[in-house]
C-alpha angles and dihedrals in degrees: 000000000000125000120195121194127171107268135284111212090183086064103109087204084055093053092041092058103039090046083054083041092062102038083053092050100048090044093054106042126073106265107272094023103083126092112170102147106238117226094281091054087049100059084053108134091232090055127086114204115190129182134212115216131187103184106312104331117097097233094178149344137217133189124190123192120216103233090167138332087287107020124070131163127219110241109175133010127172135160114204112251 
């Protein structure tokens, strides 16, 4: 079973992978296109971070941004390899 909660970002796990997350990012995409939010993006208060969980392993992550009441924009997904 997954469980998804929103985010900890005193989880040391959680700061591991996004940090991996946003090397990654910026070493596979063209300089100036990529556009992965580092940590302090993230905590941002119009971002929501959420986490997917099996046991004990972070299996993903999502972020959504609040554009509006009704409109959001998804800023960051990962699944663990």
């Amino acid at each position: 079973m997954v469980l998804i909660i929103p985010a900890d970002f005193e989880d040391p796990r959680l700061l591991a992978f996004l940090e991996h997350h946003h090397r990654a990012m910026h070493a596979q995409t063209p300089k100036g296109s990529a556009h992965a939010l580092d940590i302090a993006g993230l905590r941002h208060p119009s971002i929501a971070v959420w986490t997917a969980w099996i046991g004990e392993e972070l299996a993903g992550t999502g972020a959504l941004k609040r554009l509006s009441p009704e409109h959001g924009e998804v800023k960051s997904m990962r699944t663990a390899e």
